[in-house]
N, C-alpha and C positions, 0 to 999 in steps of 0.2 A: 542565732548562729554562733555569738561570740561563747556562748555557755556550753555549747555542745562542744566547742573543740575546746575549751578548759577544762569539761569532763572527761574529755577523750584522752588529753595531755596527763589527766592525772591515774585513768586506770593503766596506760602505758608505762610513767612512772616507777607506779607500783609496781608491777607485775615485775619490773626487773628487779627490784631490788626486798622482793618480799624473802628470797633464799638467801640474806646477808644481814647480821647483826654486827653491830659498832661497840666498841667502846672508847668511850674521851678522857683524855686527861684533865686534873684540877686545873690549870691554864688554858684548859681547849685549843691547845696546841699541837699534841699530840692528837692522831685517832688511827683505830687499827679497825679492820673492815677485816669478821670472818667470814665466809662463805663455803660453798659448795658446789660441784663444777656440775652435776646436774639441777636442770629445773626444776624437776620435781623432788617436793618438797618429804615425800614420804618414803622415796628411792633412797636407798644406799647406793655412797659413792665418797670421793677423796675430797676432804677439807680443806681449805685454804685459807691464807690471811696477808693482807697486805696491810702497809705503813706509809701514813701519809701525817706530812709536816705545813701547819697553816705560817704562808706567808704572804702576809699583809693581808689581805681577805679573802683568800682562798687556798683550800690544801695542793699541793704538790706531794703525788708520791715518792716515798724517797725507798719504799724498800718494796719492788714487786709480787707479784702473785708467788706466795712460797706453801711446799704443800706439807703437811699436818699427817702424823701418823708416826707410830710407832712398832716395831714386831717384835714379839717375845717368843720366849722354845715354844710356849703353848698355844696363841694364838697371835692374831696376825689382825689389827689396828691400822692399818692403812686405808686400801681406795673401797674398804667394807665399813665406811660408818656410817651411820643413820642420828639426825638428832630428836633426841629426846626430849631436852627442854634444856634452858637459859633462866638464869638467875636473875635476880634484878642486879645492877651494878651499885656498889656500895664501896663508902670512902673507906681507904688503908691508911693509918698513920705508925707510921713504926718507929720509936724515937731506939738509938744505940749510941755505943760509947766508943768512940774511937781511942786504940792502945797510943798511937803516934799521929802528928800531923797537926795542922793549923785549927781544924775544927774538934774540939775534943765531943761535945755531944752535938748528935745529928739527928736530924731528922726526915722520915721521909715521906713525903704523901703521895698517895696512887688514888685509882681505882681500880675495882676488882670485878670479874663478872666470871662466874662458872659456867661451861657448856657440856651440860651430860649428854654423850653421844653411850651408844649400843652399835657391834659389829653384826658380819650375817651371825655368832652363832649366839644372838644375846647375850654378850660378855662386855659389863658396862665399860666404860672408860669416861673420867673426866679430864676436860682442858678447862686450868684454874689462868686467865690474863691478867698482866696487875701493868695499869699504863701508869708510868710514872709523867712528870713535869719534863724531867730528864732523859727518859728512856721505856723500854717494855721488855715484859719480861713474863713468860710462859711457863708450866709446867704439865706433865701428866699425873693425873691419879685415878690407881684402879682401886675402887670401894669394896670389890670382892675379893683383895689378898690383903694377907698381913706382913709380908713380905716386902 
């Protein structure tokens, strides 16, 4: 009986957290959880990502469900995304030189994880996350303009 409800406990588990991928920071202090506000996993719909800060043994969130999307004249990157696939996450070291200030060279370490999503009208879009020790930091890129 004791193995059927740790089986049971763990397809439950999963099942809620299979539509959410994570990335951690090099102190695993950071971690940002993105998601999708449907369950299904092959549905288009609006992306989301929250922020959460480990204190003492456990995360607290510190920055809510925020939603993901972007609109351009030509198309429209909002509650139309579907994912297509997630990168493996890999260290960022970016060393630079500060003009003024106490630290003249710096340096920064992250990690990185790319999520290619596609809208309805199959018009890629990637979100590139870099969690720093310090902080996070997000961008858009579309792979089909030069622009």
């Amino acid at each position: 009986m004791k193995y059927i409800y740790l089986i049971f406990c763990l397809f439950i588990s999963s099942a809620f957290t299979i539509n959410a991928q994570e990335i951690v920071s090099p102190n695993k202090n950071i971690k940002v959880i993105v998601s999708k506000k449907e369950s299904d996993e092959k549905s288009f719909g609006q992306v989301y990502f929250k922020i959460f800060y480990k204190k003492k043994s456990e995360y607290i969130e510190i920055m809510p469900s925020s939603p993901m999307g972007i609109l351009r004249d030509d198309q429209q990157f909002t509650g139309n995304l579907k994912l297509v696939s997630e990168s493996k996450a890999k260290d960022v070291n970016q060393k630079y030189e500060m003009i003024c200030g106490k630290q003249k060279l710096c340096d920064n370490l992250g990690t990185e994880k790319v999520f290619k999503y596609v809208n309805s009208n199959n018009e890629p879009l990637n979100i590139v996350f870099r969690v720093y020790n310090d902080g996070v930091a997000f961008r858009y890129e579309f792979t089909n303009k030069s622009e």
